[in-house]
Each structure stands twice: as structure tokens, then as C-alpha cells.
N, C-alpha and C positions, 0 to 999 in steps of 0.2 A: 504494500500500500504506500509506505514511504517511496519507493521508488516513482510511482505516478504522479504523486503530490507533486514533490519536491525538486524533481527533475525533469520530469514531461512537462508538469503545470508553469514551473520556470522557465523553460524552453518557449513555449506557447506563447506567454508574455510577450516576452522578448522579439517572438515571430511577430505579433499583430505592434508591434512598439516599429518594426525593422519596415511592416508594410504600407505604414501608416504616416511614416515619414518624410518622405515627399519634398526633403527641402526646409520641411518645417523645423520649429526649435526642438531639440534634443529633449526626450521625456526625463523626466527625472523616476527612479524607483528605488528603494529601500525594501531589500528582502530580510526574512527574520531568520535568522540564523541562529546556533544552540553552541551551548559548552558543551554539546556532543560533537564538536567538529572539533575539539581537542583532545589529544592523549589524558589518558588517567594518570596527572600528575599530579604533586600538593600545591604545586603553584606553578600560572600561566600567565606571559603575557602578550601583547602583540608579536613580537618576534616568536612567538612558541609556533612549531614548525603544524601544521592544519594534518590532524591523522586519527581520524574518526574512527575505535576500536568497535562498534556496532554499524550494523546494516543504515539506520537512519543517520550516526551521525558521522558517516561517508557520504551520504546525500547531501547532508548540510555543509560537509568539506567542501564537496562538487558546486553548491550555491554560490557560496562566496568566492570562490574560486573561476566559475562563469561568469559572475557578477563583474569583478572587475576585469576579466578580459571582455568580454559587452562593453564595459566601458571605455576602457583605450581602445576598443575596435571604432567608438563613435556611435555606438547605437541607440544608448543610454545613458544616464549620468546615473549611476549606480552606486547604493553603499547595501553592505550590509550589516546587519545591528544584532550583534551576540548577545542572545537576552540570555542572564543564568536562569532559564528552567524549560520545560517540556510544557507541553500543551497535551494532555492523552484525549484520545478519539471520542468521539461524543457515546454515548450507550449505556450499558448497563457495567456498573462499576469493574472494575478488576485491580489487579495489585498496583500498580503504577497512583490508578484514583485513588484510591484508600492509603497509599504512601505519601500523597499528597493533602489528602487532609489533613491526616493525620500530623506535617509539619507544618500546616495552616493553624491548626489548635495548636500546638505546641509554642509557634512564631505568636499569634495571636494573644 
């Protein structure tokens, strides 16, 4: 599922941004990207080298990583914005939701 989101859905953007252009001013976009596009270290920072040790956050390496090539190619004016946390799937609960409450009570 990660794979279609994040990588086709990003792709697509960028297509109808590429067909849409005409001459005209350069679209601006900001993709949301994850500290799943970092290694599991104790600390990270901009120079820490993009190396996503799960399925999704190889995807979100792949985002950021398309993102600014789109953008020195001239398609877009691109940034992407490392939020610390996951968004899990809409539905009926499973461990990810309930690990996130659960540091929502806790934070709270």
C-alpha cells in the first residue's frame, strides 16, 4: 500500500505539475516525509545519510529524494518536511493505533 501512496501518488503529482506547465510559474509543493527515511540511530541530522530500514520508510527515502531532483530538474519548487511521527491507515484499530495513543495519554 505504501508503495502506491507514496511513490505512484508522488509520481502523478509531479506528472499533472510537468503537464500543466506551459510556460507558466513553477508550482510550489511540500511532501511529508517520516523519520522512517532514517536509519535507526540515537541521533540524526541533516547530513545523516536517507536509509529507510522498512518497506515505507524506503518510500519516504524515495520522496525526498524525487522531490529534490523535480526540483533542480525545474518542475517544481519542492521541499520536503520530516515530520517525527507516522500517520497509521484509517480502520479499525491495530498495534501501531493503540501505540499511539497510548503515547498520546502518556504525552498528554
Amino acid at each position: 500500500m505504501c508503495l502506491g501512496v507514496n511513490i505512484d501518488g508522488l509520481r502523478r503529482v509531479v506528472a499533472l505539475f510537468q503537464e500543466d506547465l506551459r510556460g507558466a510559474v513553477v508550482p510550489k509543493l511540500v511532501s511529508a516525509s517520516s523519520i522512517a527515511a532514517l536509519p535507526a540511530l540515537p541521533l540524526a541530522d541533516d547530513l545523516t545519510k536517507l536509509s529507510g530500514v522498512t518497506t515505507y520508510g524506503m518510500t519516504k527515502a524515495f520522496t525526498e529524494l524525487f522531490v529534490n531532483d523535480c526540483t533542480r530538474r525545474g518542475f517544481i519548487d519542492g521541499r520536503s518536511a520530516r515530520l517525527p511521527t507516522i500517520v497509521p491507515r484509517p480502520g479499525a484499530p491495530n498495534k501501531v493505533g493503540r501505540l499511539l495513543g497510548g503515547c498520546t495519554q502518556w504525552i498528554g
